[in-house]
N, C-alpha and C positions, 0 to 999 in steps of 0.2 A: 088693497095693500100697496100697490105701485102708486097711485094716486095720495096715498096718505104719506108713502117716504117722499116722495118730491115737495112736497109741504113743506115737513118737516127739514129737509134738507137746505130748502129756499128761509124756511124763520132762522136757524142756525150759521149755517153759511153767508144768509145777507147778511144779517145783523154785522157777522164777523167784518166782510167785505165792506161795510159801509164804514163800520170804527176802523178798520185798517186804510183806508182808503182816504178819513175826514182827520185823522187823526196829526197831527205837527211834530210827533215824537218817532223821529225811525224805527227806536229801540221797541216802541210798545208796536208799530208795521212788522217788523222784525220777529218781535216775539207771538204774533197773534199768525201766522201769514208760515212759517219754519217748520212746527210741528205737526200743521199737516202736513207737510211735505213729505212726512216720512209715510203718511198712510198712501200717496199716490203711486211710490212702485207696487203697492200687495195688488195681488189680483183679487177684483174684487167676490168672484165668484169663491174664490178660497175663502175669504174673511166670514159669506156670507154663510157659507155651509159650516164652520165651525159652529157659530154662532148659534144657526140650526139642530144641528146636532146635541150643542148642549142644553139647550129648550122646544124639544122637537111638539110638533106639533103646536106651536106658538106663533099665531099672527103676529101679534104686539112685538117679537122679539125678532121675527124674519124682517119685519116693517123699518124695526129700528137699526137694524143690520144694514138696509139697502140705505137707507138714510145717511147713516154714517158713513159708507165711500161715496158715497154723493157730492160729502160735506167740500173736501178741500177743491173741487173741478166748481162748483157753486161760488165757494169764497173768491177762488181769484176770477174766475168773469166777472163778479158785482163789483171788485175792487178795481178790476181794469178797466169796466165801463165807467165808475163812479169816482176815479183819478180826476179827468179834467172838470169838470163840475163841483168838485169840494174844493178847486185849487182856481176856481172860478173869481173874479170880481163879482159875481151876486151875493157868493156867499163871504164874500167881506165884507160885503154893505149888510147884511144881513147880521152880523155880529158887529159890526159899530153901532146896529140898531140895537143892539141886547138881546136877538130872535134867541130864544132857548134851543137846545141843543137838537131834539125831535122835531121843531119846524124847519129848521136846518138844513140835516143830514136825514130824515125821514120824510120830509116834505120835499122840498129844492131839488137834494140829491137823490134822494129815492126815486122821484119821478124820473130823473133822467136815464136808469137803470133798465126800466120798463120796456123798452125795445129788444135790446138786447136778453131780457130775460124770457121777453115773448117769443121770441129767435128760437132761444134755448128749450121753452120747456115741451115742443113736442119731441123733441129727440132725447133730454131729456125723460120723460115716462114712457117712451118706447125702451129704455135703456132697463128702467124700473123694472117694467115689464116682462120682460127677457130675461133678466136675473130670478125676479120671483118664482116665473115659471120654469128657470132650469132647476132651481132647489127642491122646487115640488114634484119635479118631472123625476128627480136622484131618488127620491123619498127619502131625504132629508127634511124636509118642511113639515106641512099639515098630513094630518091623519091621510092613510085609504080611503075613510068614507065621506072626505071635505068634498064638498061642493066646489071644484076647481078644476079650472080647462084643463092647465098641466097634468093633476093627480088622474085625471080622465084617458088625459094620452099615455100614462105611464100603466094604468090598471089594463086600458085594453089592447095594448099594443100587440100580446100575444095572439087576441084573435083577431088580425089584423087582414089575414086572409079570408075567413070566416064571413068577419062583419066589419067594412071597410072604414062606415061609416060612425062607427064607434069611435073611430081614432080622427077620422079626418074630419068631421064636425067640429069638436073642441079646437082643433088645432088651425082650421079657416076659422072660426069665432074668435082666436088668438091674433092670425092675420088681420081683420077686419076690425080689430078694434085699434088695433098698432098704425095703422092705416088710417082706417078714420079718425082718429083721435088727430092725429097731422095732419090731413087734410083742414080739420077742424081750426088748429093751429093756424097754420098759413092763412087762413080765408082771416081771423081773428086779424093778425098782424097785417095782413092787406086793410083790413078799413080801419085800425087804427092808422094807417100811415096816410091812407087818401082824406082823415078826417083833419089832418092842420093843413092840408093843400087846400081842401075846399072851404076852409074857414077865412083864409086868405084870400080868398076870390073875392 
């Protein structure tokens, strides 16, 4: 579920980020880039738990929850990284060529994005993660009988004295995946960066 709203939040958000970004018209920067802005004070844990509560028990609708306050923190890193690159001399030799709009700003500029988005997404889906599993942890989210670390830590918390390992199992399998998952990250974004140094050599 964490892994599928960061998806989703990067094809939305970039998309945005890149037309706001390649775009020559302020008014359409303006208008694409303003009205998230109103969703960045809600906290997103509030949004996400309404959301919950009115489709309880709904991956799809917890998924597309985390997704949605994702969206404007997404839109403006793409557009902040993908400002000098769309306002580049490549991408004017590129349109006095006639390149179509998706070689352009989805090729040129897209690639240039890619750092910075590698940067982002392991703190990004630790972020995921953490949300998902406080709404499951409320019982707001999926059923009692889901398959899920959170609903695991919230069913057995009470015999927590009892059987410890009930609650702290789920809960290090929480850690360790939030954890490795960024380790994994970092190690990624490390040999993409040593890979144009040593092409250079």
């Amino acid at each position: 579920m964490a892994i599928g709203a960061v998806v989703i939040a990067y094809l939305i958000g970039g998309l945005i980020g890149l037309v706001a970004a390649s775009t020559r018209h302020r008014w359409l920067d303006e208008g694409l880039i303003r009205p998230l802005d109103v969703l960045l004070p809600l906290p997103s844990l509030l949004v996400i738990s309404v959301v919950a509560v009115g489709w309880r028990a709904s991956a799809l609708a917890i998924t597309l929850a985390v997704a949605l306050v994702n969206v404007p923190t997404v839109t403006r890193l793409v557009r902040a990284a993908a400002l000098d690159a769309a306002s580049s001399p490549v991408v004017e030799a590129l349109r006095m060529q006639r390149a179509s709009w998706i070689n352009i700003h989805l090729g040129y500029v897209g690639r240039s994005v890619l750092g910075p988005v590698a940067a982002d997404l392991g703190t990004r889906i630790t972020l995921a993660v953490f949300l998902v599993a406080s709404v499951n942890f409320l019982g707001l989210g999926l059923s009692p009988t889901a398959p899920d670390w959170a609903v695991s830590i919230s069913r057995n918390r009470e015999g927590l004295l009892l059987q410890p390992w009930s609650v702290l199992a789920p809960a290090l399998l929480l850690v360790s995946f939030t954890l490795g998952f960024n380790l994994l990250a970092d190690r990624l974004l490390h040999h993409t960066r040593r890979r144009p140094v040593e092409a250079t050599r």
